[in-house]
DOVO-899776 format. One record per residue (C-alpha): x, y, z. Coordinates in pm, whole numbers, plus 50000, padded with zeros to 5 digits. Layout:
XYZ ...
***
This chain:
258868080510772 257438064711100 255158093311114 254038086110757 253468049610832 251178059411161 249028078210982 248778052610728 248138024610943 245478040011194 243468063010924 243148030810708 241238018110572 242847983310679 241217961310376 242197974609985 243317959809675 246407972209466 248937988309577 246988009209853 246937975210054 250577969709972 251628001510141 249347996510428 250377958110479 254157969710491 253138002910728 251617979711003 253027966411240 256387982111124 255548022511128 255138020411571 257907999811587 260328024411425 258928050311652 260218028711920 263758019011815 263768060711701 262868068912059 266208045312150 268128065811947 267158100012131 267828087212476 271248077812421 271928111012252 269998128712575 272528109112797 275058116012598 274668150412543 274228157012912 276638136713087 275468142813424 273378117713568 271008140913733 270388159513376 268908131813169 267178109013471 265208145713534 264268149113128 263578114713105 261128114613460 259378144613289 258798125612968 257578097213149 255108115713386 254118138413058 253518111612808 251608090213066 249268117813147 248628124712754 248258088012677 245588084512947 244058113112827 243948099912477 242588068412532 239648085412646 238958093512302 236908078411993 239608073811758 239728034611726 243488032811755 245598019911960 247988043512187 251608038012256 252398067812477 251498045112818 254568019012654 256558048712626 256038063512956 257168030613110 259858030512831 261538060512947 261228056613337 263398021713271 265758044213084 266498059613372 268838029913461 269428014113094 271378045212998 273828034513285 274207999813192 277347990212973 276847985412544 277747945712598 274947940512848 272297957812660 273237935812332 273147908312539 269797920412691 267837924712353 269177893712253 267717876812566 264527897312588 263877892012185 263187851712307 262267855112671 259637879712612 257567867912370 257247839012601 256037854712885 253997875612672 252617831012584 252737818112966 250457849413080 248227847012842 247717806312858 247647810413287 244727837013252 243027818712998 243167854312778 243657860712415 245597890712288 244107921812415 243717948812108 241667973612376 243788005912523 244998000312863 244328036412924 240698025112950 241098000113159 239798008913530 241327983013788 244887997513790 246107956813825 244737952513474 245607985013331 249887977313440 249047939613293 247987953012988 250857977612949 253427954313044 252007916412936 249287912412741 247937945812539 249097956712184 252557973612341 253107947612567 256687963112770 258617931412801 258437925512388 259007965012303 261697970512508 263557952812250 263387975711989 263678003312233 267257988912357 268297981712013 267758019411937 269588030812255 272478010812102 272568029111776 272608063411966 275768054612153 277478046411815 279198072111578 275968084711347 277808110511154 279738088110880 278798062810645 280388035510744 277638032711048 274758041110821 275678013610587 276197990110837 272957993710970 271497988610637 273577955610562 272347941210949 268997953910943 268477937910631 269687907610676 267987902010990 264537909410808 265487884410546 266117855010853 263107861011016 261127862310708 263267827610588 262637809510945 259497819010963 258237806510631 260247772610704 259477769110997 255307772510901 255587744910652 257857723310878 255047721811139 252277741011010 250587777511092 249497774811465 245937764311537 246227775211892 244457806412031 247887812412252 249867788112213 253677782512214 252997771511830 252877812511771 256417815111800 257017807511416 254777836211267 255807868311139 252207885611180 252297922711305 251807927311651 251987889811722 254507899711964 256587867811861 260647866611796 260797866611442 258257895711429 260307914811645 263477903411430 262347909611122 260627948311221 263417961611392 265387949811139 263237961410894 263367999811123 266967997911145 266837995810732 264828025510722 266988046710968 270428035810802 269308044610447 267778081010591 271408084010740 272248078610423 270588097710159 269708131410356 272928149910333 272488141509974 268628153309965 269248186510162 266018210410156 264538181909967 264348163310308 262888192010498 259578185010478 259718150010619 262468169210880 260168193110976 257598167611012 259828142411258 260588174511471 256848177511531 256358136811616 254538144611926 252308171611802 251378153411478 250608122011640 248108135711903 246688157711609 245808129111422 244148108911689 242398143711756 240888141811362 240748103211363 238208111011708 237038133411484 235888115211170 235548077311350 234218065010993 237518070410809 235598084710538 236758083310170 237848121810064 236978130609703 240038148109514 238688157609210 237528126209000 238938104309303 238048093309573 241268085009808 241238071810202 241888098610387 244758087710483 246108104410173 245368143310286 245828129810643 249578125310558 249878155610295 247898179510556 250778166910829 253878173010680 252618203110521 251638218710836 254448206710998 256518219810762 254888253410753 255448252911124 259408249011131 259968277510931 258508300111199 258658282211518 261878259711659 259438238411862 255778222811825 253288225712067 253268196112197 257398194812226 257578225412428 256128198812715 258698177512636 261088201112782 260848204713160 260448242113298 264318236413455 265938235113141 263868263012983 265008285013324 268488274113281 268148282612910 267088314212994 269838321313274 272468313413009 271158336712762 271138361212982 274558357313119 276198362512797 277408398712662 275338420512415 277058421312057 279318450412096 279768448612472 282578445312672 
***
């Protein structure tokens, strides 16, 4: 589903009536964030699948150094959207420590950060004088501005998406496999959509929409990528929603929800594939299907999990997740294989 949403948002096109614009309005802002709070989830199972220290802070390093190199490299290209895989990076060197730090201290710290960052995010941005950057940091050339973009004021600012990231991380250290969590994430994520969505809208008639170009009267709005608490309340909310009900209904679905299975396997690879295409076709050009004409967003998505799908069933990794495993744990994959008796032997 985040994957879907992605390709929605950055294929566009951003402006359309009906109920094209209504899927697009609720994919952005939303679709990245879920790939966030998902990315959460996988580090705590990492840690907890490999208990020893020295396991996951080596996986996680790699994953840092490798998805800091690709997002560089992507931001080199003509593809008009924005890449996360610099937030990431950063994202996964921190969890280095986070997946150390007790479950009561990391509520308490995306409770804290949900207020405190956004803030910052405010106080930097009125001390500089700036507006919200929407330009890649990757492109940026003075490394100074490249680490303030990634961590303050660009479209992933770290000190607001480490929020969802934590909140994730949470979920992956609780018990996934029955119900009871699943629906419990549903019930929480929803209401905490509903309160930000509430507050906000009070909150903008009580004083009024801000008039400010970065001012502390942006706290009250509930615009994607504002970067403001009840943004970040309401989306990850909104992305714990999506993950509970996916708990949910797959063991119901079965090879119905392969497809969209095989497609989440393949996050990495189908993400830099599409900014490959969107580099590409930089017009976002309407694709005729038949009598239609349909963004191409539409095949976009369709080509995607198709592919991805197609993939699965005769590969166990993408090409882009191979990378995402560091050459130690393919050797000691290999050793272990090897160490283990033929069928038949003694």
């Amino acid at each position: 589903m985040a994957i879907v949403g992605m390709l929605l948002v950055n294929s566009g096109p951003e402006h359309m009536d009906g109920a094209w614009g209504y899927v697009w309005t609720s994919a952005h802002g939303r679709a990245s964030l879920l790939f966030v709070l998902l990315a959460g989830v996988g580090t705590s199972l990492l840690a907890r699948g490999r208990p020893r220290l020295v396991d996951h802070a080596g996986i996680l390093a790699w994953r840092s150094a490798l998805l800091l190199a690709i997002g560089v490299l992507l931001g080199l290209l003509d593809h008009q959207a924005q890449v996360i895989l610099p937030t990431y990076a950063l994202l996964f060197a921190l969890a280095i420590v986070l997946v150390r730090v007790p479950t009561r201290w990391l509520v308490v710290g995306a409770a804290v950060g949900g207020v405190v960052g956004p803030v910052l995010v405010l106080v930097v941005l009125q001390l500089t004088e700036r507006v919200y950057d929407r330009t890649n940091g990757a492109k940026a050339e003075d490394p100074v501005e490249a680490l303030d973009t990634l961590v303050m004021t660009g479209p992933y600012p770290l000190v607001t998406w480490l929020v969802p990231f934590v909140v994730g991380m949470l979920i992956g250290r609780a018990d996934l496999r029955g119900p009871r969590t699943a629906w419990a994430m549903v019930g929480w994520g929803a209401a905490a959509a509903v309160v930000a969505l509430v507050v906000s809208r009070g909150l903008v008639r009580l004083v009024g929409a801000p008039t400010s170009r970065a001012g502390f009267d942006h706290l009250v709005v509930l615009t994607p990528h504002s970067q403001m608490p009840l943004w970040l309340l309401g989306s990850t909310g909104a992305a714990v929603v999506v993950l509970g009900v996916a708990l949910v209904a797959t063991p119901s679905l079965g090879r119905l929800s392969r497809p969209l299975a095989s497609t989440g396997q393949l996050a990495l690879t189908a993400y830099v594939g599409h900014l490959l295409v969107l580099h590409l076709l930089p017009d976002r050009p309407l694709v005729t299907v038949g009598a239609l004409e349909v963004p191409l967003a539409v095949p976009l998505v369709l080509g995607t999990v198709l592919l991805a799908w197609a993939w699965r069933a005769v590969f166990p990794w993408g090409p882009a997740e191979v990378l995402m495993r560091p050459p130690w744990v393919w050797a000691a994959e290999r050793r272990r294989v090897r160490s283990q008796p033929a069928p038949g032997g003694r």
